[in-house]
N, C-alpha and C positions, 0 to 999 in steps of 0.2 A: 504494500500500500504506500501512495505518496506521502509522505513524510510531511510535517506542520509546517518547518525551517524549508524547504525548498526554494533554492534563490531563483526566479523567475524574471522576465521582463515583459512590462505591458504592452500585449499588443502582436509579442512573437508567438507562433504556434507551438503549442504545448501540448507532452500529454501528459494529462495528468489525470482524463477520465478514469473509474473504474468500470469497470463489471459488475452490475447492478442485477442480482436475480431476486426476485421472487418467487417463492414459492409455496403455492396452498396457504397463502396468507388469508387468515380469517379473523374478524370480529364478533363479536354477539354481545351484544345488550339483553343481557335476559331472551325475551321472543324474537326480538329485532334482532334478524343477518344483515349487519352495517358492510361488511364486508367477507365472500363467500370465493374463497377458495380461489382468489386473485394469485394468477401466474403470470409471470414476464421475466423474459430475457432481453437486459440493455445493455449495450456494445458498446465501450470507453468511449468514450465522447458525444453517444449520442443524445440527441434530443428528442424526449418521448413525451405527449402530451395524454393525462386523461380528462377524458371528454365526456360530458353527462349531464345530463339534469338535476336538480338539488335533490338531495337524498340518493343518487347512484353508487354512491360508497366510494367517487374519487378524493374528498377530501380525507375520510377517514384512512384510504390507503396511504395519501402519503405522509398521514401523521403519524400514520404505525412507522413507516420509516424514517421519521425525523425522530422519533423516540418518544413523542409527547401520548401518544395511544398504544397501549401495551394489549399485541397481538393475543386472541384465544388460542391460537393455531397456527401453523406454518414459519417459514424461513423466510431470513432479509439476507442477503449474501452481498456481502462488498469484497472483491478480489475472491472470493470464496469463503470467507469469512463470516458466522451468523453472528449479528450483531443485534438479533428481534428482542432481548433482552437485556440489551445493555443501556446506559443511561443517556439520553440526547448529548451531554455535553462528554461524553467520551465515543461517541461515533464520528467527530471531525467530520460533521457535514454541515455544509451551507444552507442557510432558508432566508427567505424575503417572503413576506407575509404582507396580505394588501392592504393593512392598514399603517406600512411603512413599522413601525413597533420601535422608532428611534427615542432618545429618550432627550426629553426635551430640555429637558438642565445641562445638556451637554452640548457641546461645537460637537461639528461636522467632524473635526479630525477627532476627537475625543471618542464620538459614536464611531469609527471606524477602526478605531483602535481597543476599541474594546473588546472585542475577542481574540487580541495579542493580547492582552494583559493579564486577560484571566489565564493565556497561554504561557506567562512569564516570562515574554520576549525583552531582549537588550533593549533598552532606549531609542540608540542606534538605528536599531533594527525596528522598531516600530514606524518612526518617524520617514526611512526610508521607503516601508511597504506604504503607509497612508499615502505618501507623494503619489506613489506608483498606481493606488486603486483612483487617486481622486483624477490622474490620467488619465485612467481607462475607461471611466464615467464622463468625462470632459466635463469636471467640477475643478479644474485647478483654480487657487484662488479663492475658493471658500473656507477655507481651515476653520475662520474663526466663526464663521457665522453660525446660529441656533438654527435649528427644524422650522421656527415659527415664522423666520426673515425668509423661506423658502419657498418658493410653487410646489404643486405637488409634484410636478414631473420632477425637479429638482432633488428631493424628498425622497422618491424612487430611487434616483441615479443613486444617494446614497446609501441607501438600504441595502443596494446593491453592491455597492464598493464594500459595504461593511460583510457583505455572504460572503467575497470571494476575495477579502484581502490577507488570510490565510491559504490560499489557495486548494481548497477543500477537493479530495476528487467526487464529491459528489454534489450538486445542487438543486433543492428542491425550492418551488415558487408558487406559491397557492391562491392565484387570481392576483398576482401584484399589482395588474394594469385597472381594476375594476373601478377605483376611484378615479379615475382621468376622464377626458373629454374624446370624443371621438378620432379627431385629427393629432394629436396628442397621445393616444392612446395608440395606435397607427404609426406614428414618428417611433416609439418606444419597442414595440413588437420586431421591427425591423433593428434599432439599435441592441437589446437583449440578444438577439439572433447572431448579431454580427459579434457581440463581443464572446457567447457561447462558444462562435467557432472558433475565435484567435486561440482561446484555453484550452479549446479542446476538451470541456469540461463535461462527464455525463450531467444529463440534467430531467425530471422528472418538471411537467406544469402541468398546472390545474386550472383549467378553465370550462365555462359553459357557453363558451361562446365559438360557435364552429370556424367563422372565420378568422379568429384568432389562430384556431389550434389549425386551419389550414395554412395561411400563411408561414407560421414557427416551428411546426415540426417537422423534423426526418420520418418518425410513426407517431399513428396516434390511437390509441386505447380509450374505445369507445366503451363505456361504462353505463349500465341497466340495474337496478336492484340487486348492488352490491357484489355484478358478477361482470368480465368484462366480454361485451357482444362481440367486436371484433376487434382486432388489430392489422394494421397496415398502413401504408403510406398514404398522403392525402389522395393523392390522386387514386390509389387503390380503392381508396373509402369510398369517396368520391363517384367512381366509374363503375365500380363494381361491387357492392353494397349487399351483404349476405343476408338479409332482414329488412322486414319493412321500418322495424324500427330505427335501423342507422340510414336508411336511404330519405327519410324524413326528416332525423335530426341532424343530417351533414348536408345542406342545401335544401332545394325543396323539389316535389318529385308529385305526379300526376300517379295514383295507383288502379290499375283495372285487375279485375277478379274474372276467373272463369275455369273453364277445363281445357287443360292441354290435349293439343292433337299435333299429332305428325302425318306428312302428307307431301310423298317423292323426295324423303328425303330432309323436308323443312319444318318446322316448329311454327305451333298454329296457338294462341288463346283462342277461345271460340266462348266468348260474353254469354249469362244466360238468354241476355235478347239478340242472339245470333251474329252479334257482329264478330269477324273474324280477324285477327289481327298479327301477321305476321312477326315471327319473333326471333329468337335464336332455337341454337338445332333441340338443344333438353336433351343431351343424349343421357342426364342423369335422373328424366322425370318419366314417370310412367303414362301412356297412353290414358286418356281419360282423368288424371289425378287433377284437380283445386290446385290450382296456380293462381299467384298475382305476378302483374308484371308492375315495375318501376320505369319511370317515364319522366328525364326533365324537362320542365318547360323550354328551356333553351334547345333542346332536339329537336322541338316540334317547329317546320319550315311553314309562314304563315303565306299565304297566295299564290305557291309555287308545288307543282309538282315533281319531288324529289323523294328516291326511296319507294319501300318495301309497302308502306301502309300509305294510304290516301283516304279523307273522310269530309264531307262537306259538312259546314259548323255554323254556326249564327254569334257573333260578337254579341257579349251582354255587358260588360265594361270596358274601358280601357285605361291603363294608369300609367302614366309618365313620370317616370323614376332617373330623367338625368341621362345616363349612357346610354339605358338600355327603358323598352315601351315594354308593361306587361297589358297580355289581354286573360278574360273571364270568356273560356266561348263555349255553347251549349252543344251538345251534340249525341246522336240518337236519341231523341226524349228530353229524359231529364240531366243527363250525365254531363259535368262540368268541366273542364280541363282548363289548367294554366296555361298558357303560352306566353316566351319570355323574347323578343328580338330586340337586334341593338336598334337604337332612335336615329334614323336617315331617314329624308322625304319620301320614299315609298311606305315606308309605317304610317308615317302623317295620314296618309291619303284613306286612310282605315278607319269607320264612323261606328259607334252603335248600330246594333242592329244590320248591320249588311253581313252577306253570307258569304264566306269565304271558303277557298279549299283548306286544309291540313296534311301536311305528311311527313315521316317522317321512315328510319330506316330500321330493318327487322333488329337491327345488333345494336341500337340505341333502347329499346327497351329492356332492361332487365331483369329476368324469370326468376321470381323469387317463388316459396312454398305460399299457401295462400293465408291469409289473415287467420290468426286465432283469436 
């Protein structure tokens, strides 16, 4: 494992991640499974996000590994090492927590230095790392200032200098950006990102926010009632979504229900109101079996004939969102579909109520088992 004293410089590639396993880690509150038999394997430096709704058992997994939640069950392995019972301040890991948690009778260098000191680092040596974390944060020049003379982005950068001015090989971040402002919060995700790769640091985040965890992570661990749905990369998640539940909470997604059919070869939904809708092959789903399919707005081509499916529709909204125009348009009956294009003068020309074609392509829909 990386050593406390490791002499480092800001900004050069580092490694100093570890090897982060989980395994069969488990919580229980009495009846409540807070967290149910969470596995993961994370690779020195990476960056792994869990992703979930409140109460999916992401926050409590990474306070089982920060030390503050003492596991019912299962292993924390750092270098291989179980550490699921040892005490937070001798596991040598890094946290930023969103409510920044600096203390406010202290300067900037004072909070950053405080986890050297409980370290009982040289003078020297403290004074040197501060320099180097307040660097890396591009806070140089606030030594002396308080928490309260700060913006919150400011506030942040610190919190953060103070995870990782030990140079921890592990860092965990539990919605750090949640108090910030949009555009602010967007500047930071990109800055975290950039400074995670100079270290080379593993790093575990937590957020509920898809877009976040698509932009920032290498994987991300999509998290359900304390157990994780899937894991993969964004665009894994993204494009090919094993659940209706992750295919809904990572972007957004048109769903149709019916029975699979194959037919010379190709993959059919076939809707209880007959409508047919070409798909991928299923060479893992059984003839006649309850299938849904997943369907993003942005697949579906609005007035143009392109691909596998073609469906004539009626506009019943339309909302102007900036880059991109969504529409509400009705189709066989009662059945309602999103459709998402980008905002060019051929959108414009698009009014309530006028009937438009649909289509889109068989391997943009994807065959999921059907709703339970």
């Amino acid at each position: 494992m990386v050593t406390v004293k490791e002499s480092t410089t800001p900004g050069a590639a580092q490694t100093l991640g570890a090897r982060l396993q989980l395994i069969e880690l488990t919580k229980v509150y009495g009846e409540v499974i807070a967290a149910d038999r969470v596995t993961l394997d994370i690779a020195p430096g990476e960056f792994i996000t869990l992703l979930g709704p409140s109460g999916s058992g992401k926050t409590t997994t990474l306070m089982m590994v920060a030390g503050f939640v003492i596991p019912t069950s299962g292993q924390i392995l750092v270098n291989g090492e179980d550490i699921a019972f040892r005490p937070p301040h001798k596991r040598n890991i890094g946290m930023v927590f969103q409510n920044y948690a600096l203390f406010p009778h202290m300067t900037v260098a004072e909070n950053i230095a405080f986890p050297l000191k409980m370290r009982k680092w040289r003078r020297d040596e403290i004074e040197r790392a501060v320099k180097e974390a307040l660097q890396l944060v591009r806070l140089p020049g606030f030594e002396e200032r308080y928490p309260r003379q700060l913006s919150g982005g400011q506030q942040q950068r610190v919190a953060l200098a103070r995870a990782l001015v030990f140079r921890p090989p592990v860092l965990l971040m539990d919605e750090p950006l949640g108090a910030l402002d949009k555009k602010l919060r967007e500047e930071m995700q990109l800055e975290i990102k950039h400074i995670q790769e100079s270290l080379n640091i593993t790093t575990i985040y937590v957020t509920h926010d898809q877009e976040e965890a698509l932009t920032m992570s290498d994987r991300i661990a999509v998290m359900r009632d304390g157990r994780i749905e899937q894991v993969g990369t964004p665009r894994e998640l993204y494009e090919r979504p094993v659940s209706e539940f992750v295919a809904n909470f990572i972007g957004e997604s048109n769903f149709l229900e019916g029975r699979f059919e194959r037919r010379d070869g190709r993959g059919y939904l076939v809707t209880d109101d007959g409508w047919r809708i070409a798909v991928q092959s299923g060479d893992d789903v059984s003839a006649g079996e309850r299938v849904t399919i997943a369907l993003r707005p942005e697949r579906i081509v609005l007035g143009e004939e392109r691909g596998d499916n073609r469906v004539e529709a009626t506009i019943e909204e339309i909302i102007y969102v900036g880059e991109a125009t969504k529409f509400r348009v009705r189709v066989h009956g009662e059945r309602i579909l999103s459709v998402k294009q980008p905002s060019r003068l051929e959108t414009m020309r698009w009014q309530r109520g006028d009937r438009v074609l649909l289509s889109w392509r068989a391997e943009d829909a994807v065959l999921l088992r059907a709703r339970k």
